[in-house]
N, C-alpha and C positions, 0 to 999 in steps of 0.2 A: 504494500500500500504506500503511493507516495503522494503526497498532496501537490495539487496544482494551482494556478489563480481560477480553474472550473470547477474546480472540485476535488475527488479524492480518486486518485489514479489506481486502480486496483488491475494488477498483474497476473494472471492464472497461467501457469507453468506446470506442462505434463511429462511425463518419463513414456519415453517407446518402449518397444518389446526389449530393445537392449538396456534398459534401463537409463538412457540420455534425457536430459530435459529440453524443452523446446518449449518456446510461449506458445500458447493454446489462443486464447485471448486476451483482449484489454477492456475495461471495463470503466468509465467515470461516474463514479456518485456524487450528490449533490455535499455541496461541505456542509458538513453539524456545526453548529455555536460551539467555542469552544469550552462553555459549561455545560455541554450538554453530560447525563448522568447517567445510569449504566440503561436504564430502562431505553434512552434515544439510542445507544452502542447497538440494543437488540436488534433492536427495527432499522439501523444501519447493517448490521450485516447478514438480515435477513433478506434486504434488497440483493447484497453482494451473492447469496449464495441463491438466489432465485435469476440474477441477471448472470453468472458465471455457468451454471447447472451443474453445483457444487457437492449435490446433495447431503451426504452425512461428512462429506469433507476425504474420505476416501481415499491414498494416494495424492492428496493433493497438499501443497503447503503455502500458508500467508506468511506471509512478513510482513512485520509492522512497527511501529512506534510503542511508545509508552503509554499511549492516550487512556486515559484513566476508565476502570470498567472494559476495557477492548479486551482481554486475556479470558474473563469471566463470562462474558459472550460470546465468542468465539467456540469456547470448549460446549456451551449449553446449543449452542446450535448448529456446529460442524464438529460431534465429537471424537472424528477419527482425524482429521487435518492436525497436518505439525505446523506446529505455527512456531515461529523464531520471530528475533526482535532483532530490527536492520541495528548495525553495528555506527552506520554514520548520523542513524538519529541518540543511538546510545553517546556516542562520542559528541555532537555537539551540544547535546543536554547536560554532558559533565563537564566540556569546555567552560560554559557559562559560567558557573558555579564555579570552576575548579580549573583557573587558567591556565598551571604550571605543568611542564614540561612534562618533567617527573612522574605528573598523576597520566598524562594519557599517554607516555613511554610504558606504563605500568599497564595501562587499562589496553591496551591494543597486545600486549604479550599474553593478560588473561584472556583476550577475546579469540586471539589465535591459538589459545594450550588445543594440543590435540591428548594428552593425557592430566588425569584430577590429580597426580603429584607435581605437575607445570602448572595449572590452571592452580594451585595453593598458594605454591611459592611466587606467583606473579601479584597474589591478593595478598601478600604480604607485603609484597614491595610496595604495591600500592596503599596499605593501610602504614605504611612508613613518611608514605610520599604524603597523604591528607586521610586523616581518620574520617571527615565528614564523606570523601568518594568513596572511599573502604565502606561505610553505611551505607551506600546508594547504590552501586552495586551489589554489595550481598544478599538485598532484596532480591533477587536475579538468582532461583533455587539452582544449582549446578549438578544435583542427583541427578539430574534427568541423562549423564551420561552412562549413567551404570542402567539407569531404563532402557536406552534407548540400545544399547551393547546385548542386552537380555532378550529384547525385541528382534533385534537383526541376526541374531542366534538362532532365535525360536524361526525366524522366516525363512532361515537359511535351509535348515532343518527342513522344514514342512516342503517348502519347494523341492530338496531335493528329491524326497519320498515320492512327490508325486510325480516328478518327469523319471523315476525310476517306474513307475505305474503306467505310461506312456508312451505308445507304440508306434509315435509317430518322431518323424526326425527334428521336428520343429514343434515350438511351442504349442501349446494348445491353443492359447488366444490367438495365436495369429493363424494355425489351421482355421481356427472357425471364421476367421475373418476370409484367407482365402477360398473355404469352401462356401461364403454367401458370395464371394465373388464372382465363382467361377457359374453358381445360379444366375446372378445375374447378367453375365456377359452375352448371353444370347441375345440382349433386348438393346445390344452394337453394331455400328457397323466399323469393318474396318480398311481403311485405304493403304497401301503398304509406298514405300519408294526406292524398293528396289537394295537400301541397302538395311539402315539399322532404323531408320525413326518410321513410327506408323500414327496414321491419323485416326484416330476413334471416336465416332457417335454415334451419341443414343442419349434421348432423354433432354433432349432439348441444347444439347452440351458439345463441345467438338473440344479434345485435349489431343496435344503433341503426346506420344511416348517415344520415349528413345533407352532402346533395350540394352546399350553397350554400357552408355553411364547410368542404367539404372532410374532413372528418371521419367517424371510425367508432369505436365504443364498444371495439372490440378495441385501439387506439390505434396499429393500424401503419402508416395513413394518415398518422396525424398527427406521427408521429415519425419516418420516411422520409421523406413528402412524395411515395412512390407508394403509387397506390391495393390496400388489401388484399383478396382472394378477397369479402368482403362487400361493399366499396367497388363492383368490379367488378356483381356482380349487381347491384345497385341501377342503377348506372351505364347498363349494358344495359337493365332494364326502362322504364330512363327513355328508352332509344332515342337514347342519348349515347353520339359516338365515346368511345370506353374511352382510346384514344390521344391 
């Protein structure tokens, strides 16, 4: 979430089948007062996750500020979303307050620890540097690395189980995705040229595919990295496993 002079820029960002992120969409919401109290937080990112189609939050993550009440709505209304708090609205909410060097040399070694015996000793230095920033980040729970380590455990786990249960060479989300594909490619047509790129319509639509780089002018080839419904027909007329 970053605010603008329209409003409040809210960023939705998805992971492909390889696990890469890629912006999904962009979204502006109207700006709140900035008294507004956890009950207006609701009904703001009840908009965000009706105008995103965010549903229980799923795979998906916000970033945000401090904004007071935002953390306690978020969880009540996207309760699987990881939400994080952007480091550059951390950083200049503690500049204000807390000019010197020292405090954000401190406060940027905590925010980068990739392990809780770095992420200590960095809140040490910082409670050396200003006992008041030491208090204002420690509000800022840091369990949540040992949650979130327990989590990627357990997921690592379950996933493996299942593509060991799995008799197909490729994922299962994206078999299922290329097996609606390949239903619906019959309702194509396809124009070929002789070498690598072929023209496909159907459905009101005409996209470039071009089979050498892997791509298609719709770009959901290229920003997944599995082939889309045009990908597909081209694929086929070329007399190429789809799989």
């Amino acid at each position: 979430m970053v605010k603008t002079r329209s409003g409040i820029e809210v960023r939705l960002t998805q992971k492909d089948n390889d696990e890469d992120e890629f912006v999904n969409e962009d979204a502006v919401e109207e700006e709140q007062m900035e008294t507004a109290d956890e009950d207006d937080n609701v009904g703001e990112d009840d908009n965000v996750g009706e105008d995103l189609d965010l549903e229980d939050g799923h795979r998906k993550t916000l970033i945000s500020d401090q904004q007071k009440g935002l953390d306690k709505a978020i969880r009540e209304l996207l309760p699987q979303v990881e939400h994080r708090f952007c480091t550059r609205h951390l950083s200049a909410n503690l500049k204000g307050k807390f000019s010197s060097s020292l405090v954000m040399d401190a406060f940027w070694k905590a925010s980068t620890a990739t392990h809780p015996q770095a992420f200590k000793s960095a809140m040490k230095e910082l409670a050396r540097a200003s006992r008041g920033a030491f208090e204002k980040m420690s509000e800022l729970d840091p369990d949540m690395l040992i949650e979130i380590h327990d989590m990627i455990m357990t997921r690592i786990h379950e996933n493996r189980d299942k593509m060991a249960r799995n008799d197909c060479l490729i994922v299962p989300k994206a078999k299922k995705t290329l097996d609606e594909a390949i239903k619906e490619s019959c309702a194509y047509s396809v124009l070929w040229d002789g070498k690598e790129t072929y023209v496909v319509k159907g459905k009101g639509t005409s996209c470039s595919v071009n089979l050498q780089n892997r791509s298609c002018s719709c770009r959901v080839w290229d920003l997944t990295g599995t082939p889309c419904v045009h990908s597909v027909t081209a694929i086929q007329k070329a007399r190429h496993n789809v799989f």
